[in-house]
C-alpha positions as CSV (number, residue, x, y, z in Angstrom):
1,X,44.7,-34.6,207.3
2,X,45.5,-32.2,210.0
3,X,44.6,-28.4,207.8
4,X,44.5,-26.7,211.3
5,X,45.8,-26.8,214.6
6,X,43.5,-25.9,217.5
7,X,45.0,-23.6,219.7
8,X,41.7,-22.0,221.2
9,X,37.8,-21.7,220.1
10,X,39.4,-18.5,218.5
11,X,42.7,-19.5,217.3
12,X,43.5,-22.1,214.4
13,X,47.2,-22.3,213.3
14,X,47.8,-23.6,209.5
15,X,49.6,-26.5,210.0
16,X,51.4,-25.8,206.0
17,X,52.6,-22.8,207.9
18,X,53.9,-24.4,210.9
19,X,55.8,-26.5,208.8
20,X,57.1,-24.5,206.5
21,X,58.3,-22.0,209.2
22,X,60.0,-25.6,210.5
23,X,61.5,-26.3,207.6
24,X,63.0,-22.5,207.0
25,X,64.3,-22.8,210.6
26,X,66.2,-26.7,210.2
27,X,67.2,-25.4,206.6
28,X,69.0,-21.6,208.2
29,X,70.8,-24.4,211.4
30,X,71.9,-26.6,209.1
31,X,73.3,-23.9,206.0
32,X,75.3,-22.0,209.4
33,X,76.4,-25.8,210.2
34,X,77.7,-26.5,206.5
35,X,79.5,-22.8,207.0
36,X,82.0,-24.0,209.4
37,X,83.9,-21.9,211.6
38,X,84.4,-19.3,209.0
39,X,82.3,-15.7,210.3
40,X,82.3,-14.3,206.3
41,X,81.1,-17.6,204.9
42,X,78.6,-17.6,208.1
43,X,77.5,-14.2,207.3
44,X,76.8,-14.8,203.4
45,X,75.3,-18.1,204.1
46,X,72.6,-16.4,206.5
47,X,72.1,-14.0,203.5
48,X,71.5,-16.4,200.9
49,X,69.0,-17.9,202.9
50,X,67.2,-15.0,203.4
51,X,67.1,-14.5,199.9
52,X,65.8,-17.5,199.5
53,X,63.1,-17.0,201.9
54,X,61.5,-14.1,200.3
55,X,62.7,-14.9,196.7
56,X,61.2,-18.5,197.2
57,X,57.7,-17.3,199.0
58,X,56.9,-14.6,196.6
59,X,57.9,-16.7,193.1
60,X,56.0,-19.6,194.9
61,X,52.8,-17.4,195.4
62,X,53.0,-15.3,192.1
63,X,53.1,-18.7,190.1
64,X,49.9,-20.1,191.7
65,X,47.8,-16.6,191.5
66,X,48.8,-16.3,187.7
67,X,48.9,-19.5,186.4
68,X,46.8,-21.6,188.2
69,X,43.7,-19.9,189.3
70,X,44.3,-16.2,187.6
71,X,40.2,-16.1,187.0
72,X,39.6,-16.5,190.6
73,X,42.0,-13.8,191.8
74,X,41.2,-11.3,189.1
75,X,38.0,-11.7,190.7
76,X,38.7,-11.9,194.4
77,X,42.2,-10.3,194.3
78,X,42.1,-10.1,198.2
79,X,42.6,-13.7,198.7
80,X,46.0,-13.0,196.5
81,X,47.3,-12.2,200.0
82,X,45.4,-14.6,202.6
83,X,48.8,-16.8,201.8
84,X,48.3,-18.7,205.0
85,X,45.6,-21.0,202.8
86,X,47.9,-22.6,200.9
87,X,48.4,-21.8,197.5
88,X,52.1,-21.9,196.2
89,X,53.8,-23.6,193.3
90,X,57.2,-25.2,194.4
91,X,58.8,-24.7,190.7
92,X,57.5,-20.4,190.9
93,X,59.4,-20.7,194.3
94,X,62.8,-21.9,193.2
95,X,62.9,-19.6,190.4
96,X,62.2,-16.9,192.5
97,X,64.7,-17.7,195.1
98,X,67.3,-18.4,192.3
99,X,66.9,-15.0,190.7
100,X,67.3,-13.5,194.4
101,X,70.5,-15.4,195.2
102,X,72.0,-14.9,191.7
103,X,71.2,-10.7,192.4
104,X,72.9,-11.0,195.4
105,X,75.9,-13.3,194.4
106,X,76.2,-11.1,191.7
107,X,76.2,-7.4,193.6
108,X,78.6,-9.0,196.0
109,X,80.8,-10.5,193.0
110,X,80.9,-13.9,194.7
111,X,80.5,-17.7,193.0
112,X,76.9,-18.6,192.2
113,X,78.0,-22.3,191.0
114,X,80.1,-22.2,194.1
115,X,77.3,-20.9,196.7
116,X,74.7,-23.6,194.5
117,X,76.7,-26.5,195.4
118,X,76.9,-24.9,199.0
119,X,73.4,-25.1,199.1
120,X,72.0,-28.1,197.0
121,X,71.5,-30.1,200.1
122,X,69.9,-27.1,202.2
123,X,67.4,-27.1,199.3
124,X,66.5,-30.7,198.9
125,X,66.1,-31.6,202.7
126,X,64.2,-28.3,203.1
127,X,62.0,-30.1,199.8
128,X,61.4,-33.4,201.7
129,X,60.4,-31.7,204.5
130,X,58.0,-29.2,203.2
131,X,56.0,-31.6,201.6
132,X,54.8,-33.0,204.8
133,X,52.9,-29.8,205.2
134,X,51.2,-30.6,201.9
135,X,50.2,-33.8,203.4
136,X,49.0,-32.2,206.1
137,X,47.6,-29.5,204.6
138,X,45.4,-32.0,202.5
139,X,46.5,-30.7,199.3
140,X,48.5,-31.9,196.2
141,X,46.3,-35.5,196.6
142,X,46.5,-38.3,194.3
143,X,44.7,-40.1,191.6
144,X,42.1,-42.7,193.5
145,X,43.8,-46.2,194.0
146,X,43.8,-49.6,196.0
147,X,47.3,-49.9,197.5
148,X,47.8,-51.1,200.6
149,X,49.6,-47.2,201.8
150,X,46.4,-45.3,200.1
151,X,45.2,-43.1,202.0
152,X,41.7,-40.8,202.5
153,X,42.3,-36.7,202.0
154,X,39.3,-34.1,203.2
155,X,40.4,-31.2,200.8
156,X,37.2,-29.2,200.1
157,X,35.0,-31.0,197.4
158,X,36.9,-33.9,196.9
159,X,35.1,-37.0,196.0
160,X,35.6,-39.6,198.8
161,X,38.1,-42.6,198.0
162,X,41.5,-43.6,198.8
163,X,44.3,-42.3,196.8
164,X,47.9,-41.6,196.2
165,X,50.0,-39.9,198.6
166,X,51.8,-38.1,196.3
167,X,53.3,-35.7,199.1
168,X,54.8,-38.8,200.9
169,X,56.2,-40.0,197.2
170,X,58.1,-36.5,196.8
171,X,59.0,-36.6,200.5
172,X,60.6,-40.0,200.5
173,X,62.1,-39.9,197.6
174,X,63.7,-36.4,197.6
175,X,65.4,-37.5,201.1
176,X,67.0,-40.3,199.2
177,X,68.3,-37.6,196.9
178,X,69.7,-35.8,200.2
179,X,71.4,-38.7,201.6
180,X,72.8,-39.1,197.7
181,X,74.1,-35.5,197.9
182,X,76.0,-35.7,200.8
183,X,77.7,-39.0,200.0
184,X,78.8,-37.3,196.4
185,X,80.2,-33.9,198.0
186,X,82.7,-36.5,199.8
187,X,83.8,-36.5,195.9
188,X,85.7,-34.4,193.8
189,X,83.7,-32.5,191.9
190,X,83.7,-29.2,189.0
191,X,81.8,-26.6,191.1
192,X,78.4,-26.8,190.1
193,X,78.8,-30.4,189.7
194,X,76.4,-31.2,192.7
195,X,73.8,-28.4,192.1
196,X,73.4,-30.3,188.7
197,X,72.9,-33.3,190.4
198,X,70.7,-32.2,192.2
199,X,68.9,-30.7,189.6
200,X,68.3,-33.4,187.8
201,X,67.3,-36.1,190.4
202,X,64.9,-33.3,191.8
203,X,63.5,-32.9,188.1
204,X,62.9,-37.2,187.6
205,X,61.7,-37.1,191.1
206,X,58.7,-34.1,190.0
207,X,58.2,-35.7,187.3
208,X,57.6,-38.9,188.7
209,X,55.0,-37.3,191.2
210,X,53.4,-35.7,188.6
211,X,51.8,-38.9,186.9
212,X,49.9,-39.9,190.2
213,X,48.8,-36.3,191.1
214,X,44.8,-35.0,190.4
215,X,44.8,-31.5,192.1
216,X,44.2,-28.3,190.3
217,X,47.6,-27.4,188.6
218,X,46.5,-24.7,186.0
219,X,46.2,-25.4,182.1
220,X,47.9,-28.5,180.7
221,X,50.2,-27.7,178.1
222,X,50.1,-31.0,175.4
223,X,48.0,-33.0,178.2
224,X,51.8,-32.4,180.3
225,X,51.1,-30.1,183.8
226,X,53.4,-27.0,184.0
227,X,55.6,-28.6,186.6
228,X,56.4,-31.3,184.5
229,X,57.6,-29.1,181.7
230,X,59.4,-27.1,184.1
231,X,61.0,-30.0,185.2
232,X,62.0,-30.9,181.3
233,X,63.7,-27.7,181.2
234,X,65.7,-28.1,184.4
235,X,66.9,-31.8,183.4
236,X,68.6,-29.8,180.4
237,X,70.2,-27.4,182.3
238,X,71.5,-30.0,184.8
239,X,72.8,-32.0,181.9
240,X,74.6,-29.2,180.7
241,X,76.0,-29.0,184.2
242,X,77.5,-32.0,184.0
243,X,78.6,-33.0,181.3
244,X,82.4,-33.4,181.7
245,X,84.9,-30.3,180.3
246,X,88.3,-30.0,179.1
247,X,89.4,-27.1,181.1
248,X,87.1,-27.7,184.5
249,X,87.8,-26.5,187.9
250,X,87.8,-29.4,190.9
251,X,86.3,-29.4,194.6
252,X,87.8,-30.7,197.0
253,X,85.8,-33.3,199.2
């Protein structure tokens, strides 16, 4: 684990920051790269990913100070805003960037299923890449096992032993889903065809994470963590994405 980077006696950079400012930087090259040569699409593109940005971050943050640890904050609510120690919930991010893009999309009378396939692969490279700063960052640790790929994490009061790493799991396995998404945009597709998709491979991937992980997610709701009920409710909407229609508008490849 690797929670800090040494710059000086006096200066430690968050590594969960340094990648995550990464990962906003490849995700905003490779959106203006999927925009073509086209300066409006350009333009709105750069938008959207703003929005996301500050949609994402806040939703992220807000779901980890009111769900998961609320007691704490109510009681230190200046650590609410030390945000470079971690502390975000992936699921309170994508809600909050979605309600950001579908404001914008909306006061500029634009697409949203359109722009949401546009982005689908933005989003789930930006996903596999993030997680490395979890890894590094010593949170979202496994259950304790013997496998050969186990590994040791230092997060504060952790019992020693080897265990899942859970961020490698969701990092892995969402890139699959990004090479997946690329190969099925070559496809003609109903717009919003290949948001579901993603959608729903994103929601069996959490989900799948979610029965190795032992880190502080909040309450359990019927023994199930929050994210994996989230993740129930996005696998319905993804469905209902995609399941074939009558009248349905096509995309070409």
């Amino acid at each position: 684990m690797l929670p800090f980077i040494r710059l000086s006696d006096e200066i430690l950079l968050p590594s969960y920051m340094l990648v995550l400012s990464l990962t906003y930087c490849i995700g905003l090259v490779f959106a203006f790269y999927r925009a073509g040569a086209d300066d409006e699409k350009r333009n709105t593109a750069l938008d959207l990913a703003l929005a996301i940005m500050i949609g994402g971050f806040v939703g992220a943050r807000l779901l980890h100070v009111f769900y998961e640890q609320p007691t704490f904050y109510f009681e230190n609510p200046a650590e609410a805003f030390k945000f470079w120690r971690g502390g975000f919930v992936y699921y309170g991010g994508f809600i909050g960037a979605l309600v950001a893009c579908w404001l914008y999309v909306r006061w500029k009378k634009l697409s949203f299923l359109e722009w949401a396939d546009f982005y689908a692969p933005v989003i789930s490279l930006g996903y596999a890449l993030g997680r490395l700063g979890c890894l590094l960052n010593g949170c979202c640790f496994g259950e304790i096992c013997d496998l050969p790929w186990a590994i040791e994490f230092n997060f504060p009061g952790l019992p020693t032993g080897l265990r899942h790493p859970t961020a490698i799991y969701a990092s892995v396995y969402e890139l699959c889903v990004f090479a997946f998404l690329i190969a099925a945009e070559k496809r003609p597709l109903r717009v919003g065809q290949l948001f579901g998709l993603w959608l729903l491979l994103h929601a069996q991937g959490r989900i799948f994470m979610e029965l190795f992980r032992a880190d502080d997610r909040g309450p359990a709701i019927f023994s199930l963590s929050i994210s994996t009920w989230l993740s129930l409710a996005v696998m319905v909407i993804a469905l209902a994405t995609l399941l074939p229609k009558k009248i349905g508008r096509t995309k070409a490849p």
